[in-house]
C-alpha positions in Angstrom: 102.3 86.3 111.6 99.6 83.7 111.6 98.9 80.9 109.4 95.7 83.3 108.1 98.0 85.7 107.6 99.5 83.5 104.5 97.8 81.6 101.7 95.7 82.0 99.1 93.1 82.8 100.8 94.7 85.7 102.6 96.1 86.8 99.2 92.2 86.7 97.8 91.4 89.2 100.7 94.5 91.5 100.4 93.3 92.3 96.9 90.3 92.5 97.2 90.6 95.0 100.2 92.9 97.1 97.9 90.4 97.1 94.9 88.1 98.6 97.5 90.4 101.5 98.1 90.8 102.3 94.9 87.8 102.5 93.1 83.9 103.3 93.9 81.7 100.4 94.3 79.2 99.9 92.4 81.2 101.6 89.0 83.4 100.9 86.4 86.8 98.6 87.2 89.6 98.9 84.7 91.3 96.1 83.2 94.6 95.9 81.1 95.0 92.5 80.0 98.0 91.2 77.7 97.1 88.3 75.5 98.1 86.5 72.2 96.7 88.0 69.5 94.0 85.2 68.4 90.3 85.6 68.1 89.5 82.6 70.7 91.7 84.3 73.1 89.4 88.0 72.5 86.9 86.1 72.6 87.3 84.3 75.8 88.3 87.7 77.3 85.4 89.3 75.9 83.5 86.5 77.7 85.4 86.0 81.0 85.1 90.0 81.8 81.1 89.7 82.2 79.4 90.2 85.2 75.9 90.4 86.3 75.9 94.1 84.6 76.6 92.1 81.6 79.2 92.9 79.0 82.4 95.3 79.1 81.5 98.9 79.3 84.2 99.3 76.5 86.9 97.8 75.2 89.8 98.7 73.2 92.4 96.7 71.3 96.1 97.8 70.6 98.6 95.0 69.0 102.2 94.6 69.6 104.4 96.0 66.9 104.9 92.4 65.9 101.4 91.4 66.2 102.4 88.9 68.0 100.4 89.9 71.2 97.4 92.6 71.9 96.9 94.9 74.9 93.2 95.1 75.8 91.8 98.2 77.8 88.3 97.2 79.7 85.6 98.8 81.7 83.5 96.6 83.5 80.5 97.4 85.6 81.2 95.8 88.9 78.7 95.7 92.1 81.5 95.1 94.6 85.4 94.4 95.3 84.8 90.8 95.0 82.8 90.5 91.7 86.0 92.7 90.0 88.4 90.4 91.8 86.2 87.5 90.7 86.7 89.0 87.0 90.5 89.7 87.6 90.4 86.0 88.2 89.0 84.5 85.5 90.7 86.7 83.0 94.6 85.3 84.9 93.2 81.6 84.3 92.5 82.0 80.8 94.6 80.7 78.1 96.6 82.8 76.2 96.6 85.4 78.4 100.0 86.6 79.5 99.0 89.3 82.2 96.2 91.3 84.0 96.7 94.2 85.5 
């Protein structure tokens, strides 16, 4: 394998190739992401999943049996593989948020 084989960069294309595969373009992308349970974190979330569609399509909210943490199930309106990677991006970089999937 090549050095463009490895990376980041390689990584970035990877996923955004399988995205592609997996769902229709332009159209709804899912999004499960598992955060603390604190306002500023939905709200960031809330924020960070916007794309040039605008908001989330929907989005619902199921806490942990301690509370401690929420799940959050989102549609977002996505042109391309790259804008829902882009969104799948900023949601992993946010703080507070323990996974994206």
């Amino acid at each position: 394998m090549s050095d463009a084989d490895h990376g980041p960069e390689a990584e970035r294309r990877r996923e955004i190739e399988l995205i592609g595969a997996c769902y229709a373009f332009p159209g709804d992308f899912a999004l499960s992401v598992i955060a603390h349970n604190e306002q500023a974190v939905v709200d960031a979330i809330l924020a960070a999943a916007a794309t040039a569609a605008g908001a989330p399509q929907s989005h619902e909210r199921q806490p942990s049996s301690g509370g401690k943490y929420v799940s959050h199930r989102l549609q977002v309106r996505c042109a391309d593989a790259e804008e829902a990677h882009a969104v799948r991006a900023r949601l992993r970089a946010l703080p507070g948020v323990v996974t994206v999937l």
